[in-house]
C-alpha positions as CSV (number, residue, x, y, z in Angstrom):
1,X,130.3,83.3,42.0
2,X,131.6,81.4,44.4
3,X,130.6,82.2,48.7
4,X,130.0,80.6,51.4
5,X,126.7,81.1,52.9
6,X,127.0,80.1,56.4
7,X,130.1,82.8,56.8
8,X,127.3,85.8,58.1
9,X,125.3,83.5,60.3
10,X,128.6,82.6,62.3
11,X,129.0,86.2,63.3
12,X,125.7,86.3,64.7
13,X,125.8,83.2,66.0
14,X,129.6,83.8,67.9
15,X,128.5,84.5,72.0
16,X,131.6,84.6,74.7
17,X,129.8,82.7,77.9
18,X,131.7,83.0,81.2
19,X,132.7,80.7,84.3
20,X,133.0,81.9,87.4
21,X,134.0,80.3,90.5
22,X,133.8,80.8,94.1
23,X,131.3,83.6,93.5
24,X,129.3,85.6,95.6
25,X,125.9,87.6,95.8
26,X,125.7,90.7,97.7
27,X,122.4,92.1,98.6
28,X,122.0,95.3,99.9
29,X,118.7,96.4,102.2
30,X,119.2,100.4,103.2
31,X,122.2,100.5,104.9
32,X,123.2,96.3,105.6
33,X,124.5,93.8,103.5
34,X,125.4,90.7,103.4
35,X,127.1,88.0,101.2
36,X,126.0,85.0,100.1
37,X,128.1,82.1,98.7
38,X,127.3,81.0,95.1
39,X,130.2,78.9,94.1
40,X,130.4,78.2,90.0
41,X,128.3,80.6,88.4
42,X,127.7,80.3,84.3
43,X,127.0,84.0,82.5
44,X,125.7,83.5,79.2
45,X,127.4,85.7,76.8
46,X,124.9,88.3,75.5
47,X,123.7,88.7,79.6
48,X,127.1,90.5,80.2
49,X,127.0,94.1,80.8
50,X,129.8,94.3,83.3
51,X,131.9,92.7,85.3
52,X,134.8,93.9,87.8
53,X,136.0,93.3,91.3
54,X,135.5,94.9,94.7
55,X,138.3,97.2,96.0
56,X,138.4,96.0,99.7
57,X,140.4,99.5,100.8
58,X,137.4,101.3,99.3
59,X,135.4,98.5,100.4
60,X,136.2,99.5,104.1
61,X,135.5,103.7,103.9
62,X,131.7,102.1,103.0
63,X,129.1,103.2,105.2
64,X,127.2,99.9,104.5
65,X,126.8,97.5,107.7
66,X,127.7,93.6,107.3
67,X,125.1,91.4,108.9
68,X,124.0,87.4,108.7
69,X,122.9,86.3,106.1
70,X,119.2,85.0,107.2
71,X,119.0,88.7,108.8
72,X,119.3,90.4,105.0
73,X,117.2,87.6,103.3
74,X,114.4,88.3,106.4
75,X,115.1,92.0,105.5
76,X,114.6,91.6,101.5
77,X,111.4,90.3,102.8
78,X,109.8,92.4,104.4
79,X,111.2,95.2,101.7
80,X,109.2,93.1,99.4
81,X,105.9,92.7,100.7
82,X,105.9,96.2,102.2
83,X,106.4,96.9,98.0
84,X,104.3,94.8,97.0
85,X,101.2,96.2,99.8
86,X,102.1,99.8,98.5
87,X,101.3,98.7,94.5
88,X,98.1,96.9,95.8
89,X,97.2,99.9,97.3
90,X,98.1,102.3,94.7
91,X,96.1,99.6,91.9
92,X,93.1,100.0,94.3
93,X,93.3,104.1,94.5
94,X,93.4,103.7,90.7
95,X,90.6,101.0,90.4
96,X,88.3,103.7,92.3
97,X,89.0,106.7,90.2
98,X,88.3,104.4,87.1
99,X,91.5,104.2,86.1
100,X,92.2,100.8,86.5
101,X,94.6,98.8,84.5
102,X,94.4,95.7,82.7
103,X,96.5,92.9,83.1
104,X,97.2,91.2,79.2
């Protein structure tokens, strides 16, 4: 019997990877945005789920505000820690009730 053993691992082994350039990140905070510059950007193949472009008539019915960019990053910030003061309070409610939970 002749085959060639290495013919199923090459399936598995077969990922597309993607090259982008002149990308950019949008982050959203409530109602603002703001885009950041990322220039070439590298997706490895099994980390794509989808990809398209942004309509910019739609783009311009959107109720979303533009602002700077170090006001959406300050912004994302406070977002953040305001989330992250609300688990440690939440942890703590739980610690008093005995129903704490362990970290691994």
């Amino acid at each position: 019997m002749n085959y060639m053993p290495v013919t199923a691992s090459l399936m598995e082994d077969i990922d597309t990877n993607l090259m982008l350039h002149q990308t950019v990140e949008r982050i959203h905070v409530g109602k603002e945005y703001s885009d950041i510059p990322q220039g070439v950007f590298v997706v490895h193949g099994e980390n794509v789920v989808l990809l398209g472009e942004i309509d910019l008539e739609k783009e311009s019915d959107s109720p979303l505000q533009q602002v700077s960019i170090e006001e959406i990053l300050e912004e994302q910030r406070v977002e953040q820690q305001t989330k992250q003061e609300a688990e440690k309070l939440n942890v703590q409610a739980l610690k008093e009730r005995g129903l704490g939970l362990s970290n691994p």
